[in-house]
N, C-alpha and C positions, 0 to 999 in steps of 0.2 A: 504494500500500500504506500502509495507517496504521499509525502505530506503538502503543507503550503510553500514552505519552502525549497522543493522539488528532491526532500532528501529521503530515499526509502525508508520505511521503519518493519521490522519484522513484530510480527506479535503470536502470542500460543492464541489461537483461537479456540474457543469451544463451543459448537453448532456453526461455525461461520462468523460469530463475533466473539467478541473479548467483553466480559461482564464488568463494567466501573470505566474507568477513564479514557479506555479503549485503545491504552500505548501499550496494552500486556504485562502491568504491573500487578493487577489483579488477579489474572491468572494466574501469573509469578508465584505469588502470597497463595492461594491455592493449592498447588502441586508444594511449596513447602509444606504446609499444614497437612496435606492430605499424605506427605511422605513422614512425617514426626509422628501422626497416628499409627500410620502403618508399621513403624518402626517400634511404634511402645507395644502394640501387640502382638509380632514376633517377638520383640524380646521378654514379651509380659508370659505369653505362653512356653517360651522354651526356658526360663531359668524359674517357672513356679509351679515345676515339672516335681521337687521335692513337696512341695507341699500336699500333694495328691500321692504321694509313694508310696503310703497305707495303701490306701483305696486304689489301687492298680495292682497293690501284689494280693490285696483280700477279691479282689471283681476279676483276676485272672491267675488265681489261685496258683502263684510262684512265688517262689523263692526268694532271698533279698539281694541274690549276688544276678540272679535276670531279670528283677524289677529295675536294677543298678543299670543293667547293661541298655534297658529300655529307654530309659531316661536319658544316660550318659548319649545313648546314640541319635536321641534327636538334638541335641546342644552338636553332636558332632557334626549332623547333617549341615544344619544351619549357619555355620561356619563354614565348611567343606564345599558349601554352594556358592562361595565367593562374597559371602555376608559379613 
């Protein structure tokens, strides 16, 4: 999109416009916010993985060292995915 000035401006569009000011600063603030949620709930679900460690080894009736390994290995995934 050119402006008045005749100088291009790029902007994150969503539907075809940009929601607020319309120079894509809005958007901006969006995709952070929408990545800072995203982020407290991967990391909300994979390190309160102990807190639920009863209740995984009593709901699939194992042991503490493959309740361990259960846990341990979704913290490892999520690293291991380039997180």
């Amino acid at each position: 999109m050119l402006s008045q000035d005749g100088v291009e401006k790029s902007s994150a569009a969503v539907g075809g416009r940009c929601v607020g000011r319309g120079d894509g600063l809005c958007c901006a603030w969006l995709v952070v916010a929408s990545s800072f949620v995203a982020n407290g709930v991967m990391y909300g679900v994979s390190w309160s993985a102990g807190v639920f460690y009863d209740v995984f080894a009593q709901q699939f009736d194992t042991g503490s060292g493959l309740t361990a390994l259960m846990t341990s290995l979704n913290t490892a995934l999520m690293y291991g995915a380039g997180k």
